[in-house]
C-alpha positions in Angstrom: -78.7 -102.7 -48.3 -78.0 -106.3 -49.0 -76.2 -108.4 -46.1 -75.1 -112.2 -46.6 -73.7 -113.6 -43.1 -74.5 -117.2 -42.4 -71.0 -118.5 -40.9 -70.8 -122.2 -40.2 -68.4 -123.5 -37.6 -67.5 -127.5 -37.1 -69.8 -130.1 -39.0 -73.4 -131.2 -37.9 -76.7 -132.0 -39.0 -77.5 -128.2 -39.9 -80.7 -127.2 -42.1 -80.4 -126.0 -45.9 -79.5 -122.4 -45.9 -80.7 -122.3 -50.0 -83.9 -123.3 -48.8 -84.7 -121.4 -45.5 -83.4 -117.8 -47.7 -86.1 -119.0 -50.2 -88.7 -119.5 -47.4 -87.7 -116.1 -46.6 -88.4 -114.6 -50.1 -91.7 -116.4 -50.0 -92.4 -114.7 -46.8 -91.6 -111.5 -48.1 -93.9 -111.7 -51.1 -96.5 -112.8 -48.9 -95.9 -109.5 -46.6 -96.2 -107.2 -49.4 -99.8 -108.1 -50.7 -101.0 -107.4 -46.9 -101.1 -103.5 -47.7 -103.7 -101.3 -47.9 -103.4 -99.6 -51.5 -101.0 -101.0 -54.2 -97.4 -100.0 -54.0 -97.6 -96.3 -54.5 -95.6 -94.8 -58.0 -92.2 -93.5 -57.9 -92.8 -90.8 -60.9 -93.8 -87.7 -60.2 -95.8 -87.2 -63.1 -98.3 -89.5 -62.0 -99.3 -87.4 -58.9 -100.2 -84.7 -61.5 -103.2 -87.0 -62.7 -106.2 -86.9 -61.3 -107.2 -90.0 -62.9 -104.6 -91.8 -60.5 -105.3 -89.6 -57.5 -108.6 -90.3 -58.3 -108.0 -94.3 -58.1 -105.9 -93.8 -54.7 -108.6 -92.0 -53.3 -110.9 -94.6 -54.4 -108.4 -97.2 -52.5 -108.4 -95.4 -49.2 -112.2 -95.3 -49.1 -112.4 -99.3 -50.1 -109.2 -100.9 -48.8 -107.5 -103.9 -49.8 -108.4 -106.1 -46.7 -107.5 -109.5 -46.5 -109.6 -112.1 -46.2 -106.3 -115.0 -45.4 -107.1 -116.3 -41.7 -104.7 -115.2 -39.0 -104.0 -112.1 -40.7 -104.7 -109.3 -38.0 -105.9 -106.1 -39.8 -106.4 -103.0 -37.7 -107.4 -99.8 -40.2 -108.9 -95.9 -39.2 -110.2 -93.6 -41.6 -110.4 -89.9 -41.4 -109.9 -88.4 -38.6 -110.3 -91.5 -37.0 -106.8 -92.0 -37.9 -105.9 -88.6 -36.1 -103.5 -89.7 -32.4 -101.2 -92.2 -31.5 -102.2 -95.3 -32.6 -99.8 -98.5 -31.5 -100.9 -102.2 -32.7 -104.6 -101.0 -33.3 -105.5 -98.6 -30.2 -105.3 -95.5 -29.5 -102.7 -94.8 -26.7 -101.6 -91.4 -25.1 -97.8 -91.1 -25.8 -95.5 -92.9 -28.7 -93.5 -95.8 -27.8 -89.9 -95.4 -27.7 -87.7 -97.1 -29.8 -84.3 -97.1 -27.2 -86.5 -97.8 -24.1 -88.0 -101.0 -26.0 -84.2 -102.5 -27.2 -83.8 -105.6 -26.4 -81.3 -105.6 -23.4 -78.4 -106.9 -25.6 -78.6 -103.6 -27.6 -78.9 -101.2 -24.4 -76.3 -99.1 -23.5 -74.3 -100.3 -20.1 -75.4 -98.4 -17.5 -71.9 -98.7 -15.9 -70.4 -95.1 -15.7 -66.8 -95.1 -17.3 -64.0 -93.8 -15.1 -61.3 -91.6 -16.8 -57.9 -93.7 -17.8 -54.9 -92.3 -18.5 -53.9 -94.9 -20.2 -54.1 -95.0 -24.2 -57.1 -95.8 -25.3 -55.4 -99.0 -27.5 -54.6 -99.8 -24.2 -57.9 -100.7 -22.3 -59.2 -104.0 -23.3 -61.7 -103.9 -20.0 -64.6 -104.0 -21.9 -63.7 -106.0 -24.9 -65.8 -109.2 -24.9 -62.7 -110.4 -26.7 -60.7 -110.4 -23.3 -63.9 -111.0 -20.9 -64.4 -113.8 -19.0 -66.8 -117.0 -19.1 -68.2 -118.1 -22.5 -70.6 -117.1 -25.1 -72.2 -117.4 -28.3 -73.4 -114.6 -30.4 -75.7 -116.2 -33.4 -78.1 -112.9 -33.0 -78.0 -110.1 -31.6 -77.9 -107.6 -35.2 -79.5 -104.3 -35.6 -81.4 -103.0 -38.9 -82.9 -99.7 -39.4 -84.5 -98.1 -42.1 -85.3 -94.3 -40.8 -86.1 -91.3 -42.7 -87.1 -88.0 -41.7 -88.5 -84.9 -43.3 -89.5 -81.2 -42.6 -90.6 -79.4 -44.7 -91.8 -75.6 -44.2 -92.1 -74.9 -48.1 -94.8 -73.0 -49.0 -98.0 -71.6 -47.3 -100.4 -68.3 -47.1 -103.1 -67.9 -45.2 -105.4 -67.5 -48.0 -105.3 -70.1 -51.1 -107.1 -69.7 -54.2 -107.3 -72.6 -56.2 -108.4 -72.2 -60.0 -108.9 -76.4 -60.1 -109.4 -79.2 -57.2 -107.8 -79.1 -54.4 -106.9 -82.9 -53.0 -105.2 -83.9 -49.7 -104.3 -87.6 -49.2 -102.5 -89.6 -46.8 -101.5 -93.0 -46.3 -99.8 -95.0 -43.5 -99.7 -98.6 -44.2 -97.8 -100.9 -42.1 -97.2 -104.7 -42.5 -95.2 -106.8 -39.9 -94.9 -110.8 -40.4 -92.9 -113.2 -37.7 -92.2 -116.7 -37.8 -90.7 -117.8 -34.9 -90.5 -121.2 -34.2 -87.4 -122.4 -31.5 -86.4 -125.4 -30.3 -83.8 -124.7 -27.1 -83.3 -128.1 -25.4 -83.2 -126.1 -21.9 -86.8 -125.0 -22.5 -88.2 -121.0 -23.4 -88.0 -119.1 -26.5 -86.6 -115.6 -28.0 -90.1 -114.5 -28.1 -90.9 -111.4 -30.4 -92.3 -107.9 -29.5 -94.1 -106.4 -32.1 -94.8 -103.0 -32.7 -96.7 -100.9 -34.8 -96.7 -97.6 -34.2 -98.9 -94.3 -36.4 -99.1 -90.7 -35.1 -101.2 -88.3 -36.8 -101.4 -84.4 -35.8 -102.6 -81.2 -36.5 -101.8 -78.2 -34.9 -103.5 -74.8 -35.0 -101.1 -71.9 -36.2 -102.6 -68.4 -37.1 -100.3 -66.4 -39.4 -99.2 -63.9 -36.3 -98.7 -60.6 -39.2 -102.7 -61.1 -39.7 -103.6 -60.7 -35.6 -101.3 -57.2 -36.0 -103.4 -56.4 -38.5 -107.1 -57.2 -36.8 -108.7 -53.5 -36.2 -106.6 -52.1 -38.9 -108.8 -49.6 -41.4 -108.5 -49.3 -45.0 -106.5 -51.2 -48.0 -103.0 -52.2 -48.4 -100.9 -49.6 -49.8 -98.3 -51.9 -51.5 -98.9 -55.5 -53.2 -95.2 -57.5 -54.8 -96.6 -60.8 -56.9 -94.1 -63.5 -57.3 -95.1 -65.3 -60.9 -94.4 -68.8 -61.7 -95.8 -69.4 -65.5 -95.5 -73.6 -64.7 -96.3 -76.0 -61.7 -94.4 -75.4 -58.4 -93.4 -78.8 -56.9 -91.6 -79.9 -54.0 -91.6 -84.3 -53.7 -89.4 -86.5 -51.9 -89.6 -90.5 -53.5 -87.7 -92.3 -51.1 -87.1 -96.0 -50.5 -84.7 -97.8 -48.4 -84.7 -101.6 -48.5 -82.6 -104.1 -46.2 -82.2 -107.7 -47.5 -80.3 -109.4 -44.2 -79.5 -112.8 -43.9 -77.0 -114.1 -40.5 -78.4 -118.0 -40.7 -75.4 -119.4 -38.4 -74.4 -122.5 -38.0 -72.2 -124.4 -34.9 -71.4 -127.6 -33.9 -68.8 -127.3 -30.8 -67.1 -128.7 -28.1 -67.0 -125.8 -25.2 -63.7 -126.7 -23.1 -61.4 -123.6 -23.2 -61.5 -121.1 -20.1 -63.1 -118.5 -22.2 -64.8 -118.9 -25.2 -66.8 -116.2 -27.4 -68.3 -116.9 -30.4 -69.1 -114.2 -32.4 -71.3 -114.8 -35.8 -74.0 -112.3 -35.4 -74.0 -109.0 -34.0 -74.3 -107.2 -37.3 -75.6 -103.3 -37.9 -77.8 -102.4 -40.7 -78.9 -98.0 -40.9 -79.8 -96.4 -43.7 -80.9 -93.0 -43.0 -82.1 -89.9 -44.4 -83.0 -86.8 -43.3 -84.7 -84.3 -45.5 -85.3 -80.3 -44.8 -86.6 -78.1 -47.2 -87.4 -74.0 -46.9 -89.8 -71.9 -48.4 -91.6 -68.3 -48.1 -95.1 -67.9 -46.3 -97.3 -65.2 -48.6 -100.4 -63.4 -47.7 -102.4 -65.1 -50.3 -101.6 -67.5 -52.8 -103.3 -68.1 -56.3 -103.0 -71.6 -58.2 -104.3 -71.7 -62.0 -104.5 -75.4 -61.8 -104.9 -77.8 -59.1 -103.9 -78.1 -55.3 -102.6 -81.6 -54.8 -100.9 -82.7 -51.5 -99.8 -86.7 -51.1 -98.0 -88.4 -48.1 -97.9 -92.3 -48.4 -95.6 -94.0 -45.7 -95.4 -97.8 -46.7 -93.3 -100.0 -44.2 -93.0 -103.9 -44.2 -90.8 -105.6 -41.7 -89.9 -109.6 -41.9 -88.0 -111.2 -39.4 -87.6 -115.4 -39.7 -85.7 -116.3 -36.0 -86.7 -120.1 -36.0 -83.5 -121.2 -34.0 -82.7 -124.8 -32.7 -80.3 -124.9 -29.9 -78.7 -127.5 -27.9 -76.5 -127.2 -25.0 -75.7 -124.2 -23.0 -78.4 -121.9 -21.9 -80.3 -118.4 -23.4 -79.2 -115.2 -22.1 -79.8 -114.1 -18.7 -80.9 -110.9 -19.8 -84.0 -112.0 -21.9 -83.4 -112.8 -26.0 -86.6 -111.0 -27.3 -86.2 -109.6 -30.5 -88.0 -106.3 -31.3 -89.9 -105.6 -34.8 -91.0 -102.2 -35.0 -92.7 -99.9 -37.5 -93.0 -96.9 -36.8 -94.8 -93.6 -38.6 -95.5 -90.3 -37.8 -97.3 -87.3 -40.1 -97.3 -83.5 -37.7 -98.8 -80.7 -39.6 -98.7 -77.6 -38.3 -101.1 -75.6 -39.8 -105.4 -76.1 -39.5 -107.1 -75.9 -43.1 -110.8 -74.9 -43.5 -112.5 -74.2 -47.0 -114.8 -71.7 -48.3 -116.0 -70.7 -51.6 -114.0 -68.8 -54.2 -115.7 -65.3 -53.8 -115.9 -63.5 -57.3 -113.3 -60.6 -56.5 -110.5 -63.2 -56.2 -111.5 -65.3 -59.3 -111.3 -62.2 -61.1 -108.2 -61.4 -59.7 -107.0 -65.1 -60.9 -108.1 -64.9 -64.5 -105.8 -62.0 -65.2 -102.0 -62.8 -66.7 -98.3 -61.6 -66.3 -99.2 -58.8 -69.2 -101.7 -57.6 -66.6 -99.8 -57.3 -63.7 -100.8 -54.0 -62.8 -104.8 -54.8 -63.4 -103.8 -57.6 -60.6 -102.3 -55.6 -58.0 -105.0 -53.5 -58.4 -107.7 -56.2 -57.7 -105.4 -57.7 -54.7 -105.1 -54.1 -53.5 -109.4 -53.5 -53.3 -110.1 -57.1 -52.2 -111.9 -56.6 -48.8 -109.9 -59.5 -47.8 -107.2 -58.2 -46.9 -108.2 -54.8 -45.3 -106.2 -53.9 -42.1 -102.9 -54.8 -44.1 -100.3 -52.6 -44.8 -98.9 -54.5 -48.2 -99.4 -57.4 -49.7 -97.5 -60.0 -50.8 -99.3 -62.8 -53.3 -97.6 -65.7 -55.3 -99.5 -66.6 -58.7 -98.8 -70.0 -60.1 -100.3 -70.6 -63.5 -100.0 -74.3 -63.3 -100.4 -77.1 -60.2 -98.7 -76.7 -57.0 -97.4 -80.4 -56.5 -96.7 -81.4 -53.0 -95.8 -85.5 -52.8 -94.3 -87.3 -50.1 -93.8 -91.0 -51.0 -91.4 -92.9 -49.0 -91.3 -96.9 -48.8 -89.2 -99.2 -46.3 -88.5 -103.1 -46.3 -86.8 -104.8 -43.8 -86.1 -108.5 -43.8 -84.0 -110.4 -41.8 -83.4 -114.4 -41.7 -81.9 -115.2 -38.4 -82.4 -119.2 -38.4 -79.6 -120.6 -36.0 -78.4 -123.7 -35.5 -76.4 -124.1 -32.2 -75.2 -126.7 -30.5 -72.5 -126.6 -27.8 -70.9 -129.6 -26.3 -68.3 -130.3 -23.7 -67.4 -129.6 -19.9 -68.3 -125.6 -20.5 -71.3 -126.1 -22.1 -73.6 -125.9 -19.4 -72.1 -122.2 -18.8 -72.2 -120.9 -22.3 -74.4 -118.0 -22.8 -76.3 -118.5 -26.0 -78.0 -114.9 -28.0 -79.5 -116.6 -30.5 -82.3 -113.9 -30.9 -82.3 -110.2 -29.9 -82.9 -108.8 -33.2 -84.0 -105.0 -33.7 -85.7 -104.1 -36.4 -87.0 -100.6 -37.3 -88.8 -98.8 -40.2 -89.3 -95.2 -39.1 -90.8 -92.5 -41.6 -91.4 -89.3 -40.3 -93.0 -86.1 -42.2 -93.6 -83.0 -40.5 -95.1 -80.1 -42.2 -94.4 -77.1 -41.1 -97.2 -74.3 -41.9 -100.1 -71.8 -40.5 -103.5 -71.7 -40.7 -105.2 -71.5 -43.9 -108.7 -70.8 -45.8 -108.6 -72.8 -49.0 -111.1 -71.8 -51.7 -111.0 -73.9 -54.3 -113.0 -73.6 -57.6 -113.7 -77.0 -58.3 -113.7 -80.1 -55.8 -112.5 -80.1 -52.5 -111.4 -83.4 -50.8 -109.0 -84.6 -48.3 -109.3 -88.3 -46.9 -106.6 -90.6 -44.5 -105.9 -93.9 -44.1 -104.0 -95.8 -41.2 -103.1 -99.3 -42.2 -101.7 -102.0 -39.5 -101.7 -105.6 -40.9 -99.6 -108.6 -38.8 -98.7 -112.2 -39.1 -97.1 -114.2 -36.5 -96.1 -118.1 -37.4 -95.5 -119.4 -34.7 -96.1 -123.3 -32.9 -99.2 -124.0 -31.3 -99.9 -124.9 -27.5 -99.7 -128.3 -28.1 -96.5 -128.2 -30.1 -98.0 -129.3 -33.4 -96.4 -128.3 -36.5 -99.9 -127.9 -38.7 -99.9 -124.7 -40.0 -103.6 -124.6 -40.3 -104.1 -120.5 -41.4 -104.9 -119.9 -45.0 -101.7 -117.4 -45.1 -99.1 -119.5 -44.7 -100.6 -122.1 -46.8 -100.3 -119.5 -49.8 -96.5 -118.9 -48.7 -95.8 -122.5 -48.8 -97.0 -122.7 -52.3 -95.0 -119.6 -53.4 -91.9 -120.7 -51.8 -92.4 -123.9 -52.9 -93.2 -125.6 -49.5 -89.6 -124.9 -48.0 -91.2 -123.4 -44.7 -93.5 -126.1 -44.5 -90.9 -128.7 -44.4 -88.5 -126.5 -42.5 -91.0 -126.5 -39.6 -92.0 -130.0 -39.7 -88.3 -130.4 -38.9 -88.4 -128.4 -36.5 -90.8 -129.9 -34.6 -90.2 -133.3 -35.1 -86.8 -132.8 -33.2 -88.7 -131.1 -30.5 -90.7 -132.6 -27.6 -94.1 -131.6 -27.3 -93.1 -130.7 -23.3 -90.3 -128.1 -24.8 -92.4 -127.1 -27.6 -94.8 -125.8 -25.1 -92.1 -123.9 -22.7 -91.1 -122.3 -26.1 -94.6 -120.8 -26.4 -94.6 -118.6 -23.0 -92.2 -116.1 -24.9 -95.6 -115.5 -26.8 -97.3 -113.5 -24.2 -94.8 -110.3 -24.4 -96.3 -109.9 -28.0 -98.2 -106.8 -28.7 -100.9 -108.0 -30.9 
């Protein structure tokens, strides 16, 4: 989603908006190499080499960390990585998205009464028609939210002719710069939040407790036959490139005024279910692969400069939130592939009845009444790869002037931004005996940046990180903020550093 809204109303000494959008892009690049792994692949038929599981795997066990000062870097392996995990600890319950809005994007609490009226009719609540004055440079919404459930395939007992591989990956970048100069003192301010769940819940296949105390072999076995691989992968990537850099120089005299350059809503969304068959056991000639990599960057630039009138009331925080969550339902544990079953593997289609056979004497599944067995000749595929950008430029420049100004309302801030990804797997319990190698590994990835001016309202930007940006975006930020806080007072410079403390580092 691509989104160009920088408005400019009356003249004034406004910044370049060419050169804060290629900041921006600097900014972005920058956000990118903070990830754990390298961007992962968008072609399936790289998840069906093991050299290239082999090299993610490799990744999840040595990182990419990065050394850049003032990049904070929070990372759990294994089942380390298993809970809710917000901003690097471990927390009880999940954050929610609605209850941490800023208060320009909450719903009015005010209950409507019924009208009789036509609904054309009721201009009540129209900000159009209200009374006193305001400014809306801010105030937009992007989201980027996918989910998935997926109950596709699963058996209680897995035989795997190859290696069987489980790998996940939840890396999560956020970078703010938010620099203000608002000549009545404070700052927007910027809550960050990075939010990872990761669950496992036990599920025993409830046909095999009805069959506990049961005597003898099935009587009955049906084998569904796939000669290939069996795949189910979902590649998704959802990208919003937002700019609203307004600009206003204005006298504020009229008995209402409202001002209305911001304010915009970004969604993409996508919402995935896919159904399969649970079997009693299921055989695989090849490999066993299962990938989930959730990658989410968010940027937000809100370096605002505001003169005249005063910030909202209400608070103008903006909210940057990533957010990830992977629920199995389903515990796996491993065990050798005994001989009867790797017999019962080697045979083909032309020996069907040599296979029931075998399935039918396996002491397995004694207590059954009939079995019912999927054979795969090739790989069952499973690959969950979804990626989310966000970027928004909200650099404002708004000055008010006039006998009103002094009661205008100003939202310069009170941006949303969300990346949600959310995979649930919906399964039982199973006993996986693969042939070959058995591994399963996790990764939880949290990386941050915030630019933003010191205590004593210098504009050095001293960290190693944003030196690198400057170079890439050929110093634009560096001279954007130098503006910035040459125009500013070191007195205000410092009342716009209190909106620091509501970050969640």
């Amino acid at each position: 989603m691509f989104l160009r809204d920088n408005d400019v109303v009356g003249e004034g000494a406004f910044r370049d908006v060419e050169a804060l959008i290629s900041a921006g892009q600097g900014m972005l690049e920058a956000a990118l190499t903070f990830h754990a792994v390298a961007a992962p692949s968008f072609a399936l038929a790289d998840y069906a080499s093991l050299e290239l599981l082999s090299e993610i795997a490799e990744q999840i066990v040595n990182p990419m960390n990065s050394n850049i000062e003032g990049v904070t870097v929070h990372q759990f392996h294994g089942e380390d990585a298993v809970g809710v995990i917000i901003n690097g600890e471990k927390v009880e319950e999940a954050l929610e998205w609605d209850d941490l809005l800023p208060a320009y994007h909450q719903p009015d609490e005010e209950t409507e009464t019924p009208d009789m009226l036509p609904v054309e009719w009721d201009r009540s609540d129209d900000e159009e028609f209200a009374d006193g004055h305001m400014v809306i440079a801010g105030g937009n919404l992007a989201v980027n939210e996918v989910a998935a459930t997926i109950a596709w395939i699963d058996a209680p007992y897995i035989a795997v002719g190859g290696k069987a591989m489980d790998l996940t990956v939840i890396s999560q970048v956020a970078v703010i710069s938010d620099w203000d100069q608002i000549e009545q003192g404070g700052s927007s301010g910027t809550k960050v939040v990075q939010s990872a769940s990761v669950s496992v819940e036990a599920k025993a296949a409830y046909w095999l407790n009805q069959a506990e105390g049961g005597e003898g072999q099935p009587a009955f076995a049906s084998v569904d036959w796939i000669s290939g691989d069996l795949v189910v992968a979902n590649f998704i990537k959802q990208e919003i490139d937002a700019t609203d850099i307004d600009h206003i120089q204005t006298e504020i005299s009229a008995s209402t005024t409202l001002y209305a350059m911001g304010d915009n809503q970004m969604v993409n969304v996508t919402e995935i279910v896919q159904l399969g068959s649970y079997y009693d056991v299921i055989m695989i000639g090849g490999n066993m692969i299962s990938v989930d990599m959730l990658f989410q960057t968010n940027v937000l630039m809100d370096d605002d400069i505001v003169t005249g009138g005063s910030i909202s009331a209400q608070g103008d925080e903006n909210l940057v939130m990533n957010e990830a969550s992977v629920s199995k339902t389903g515990e796996v544990s491993h065990q050798e592939l005994h001989q009867d079953m790797a017999n019962a593997m080697a045979l083909g289609e032309a020996d069907m009845d040599a296979l029931e056979d075998a399935l039918l004497n396996d002491p397995m599944f004694a207590g059954m009444e009939q079995i019912r067995a999927l054979k795969i000749e090739g790989d069952l595929l499973q690959v969950n790869i979804m990626e989310q950008v966000t970027m928004l430029l909200d650099q404002d420049d708004v000055h008010v002037s006039g006998p009103k100004a002094a009661e205008t309302e100003i939202i310069a801030g009170s941006n949303a931004l969300l990346n949600a990804a959310n995979v649930a797997k919906a399964g039982i319990d199973s006993v996986v005996m693969a042939a070959e190698e058995t591994y399963s590994d996790l990764l939880l990835h949290q990386a941050s940046l915030y630019d933003v001016p010191d205590q004593e309202g210098v504009s050095e930007l001293t960290n190693d990180a944003i030196a690198v940006l400057m170079e890439e975006a050929n110093s634009e930020l560096a001279k954007i903020h130098e503006t910035v806080a040459k125009q500013t007072a070191p007195t205000e410079m410092a009342g716009a550093d209190d909106g620091l403390q509501s970050m969640l580092a």
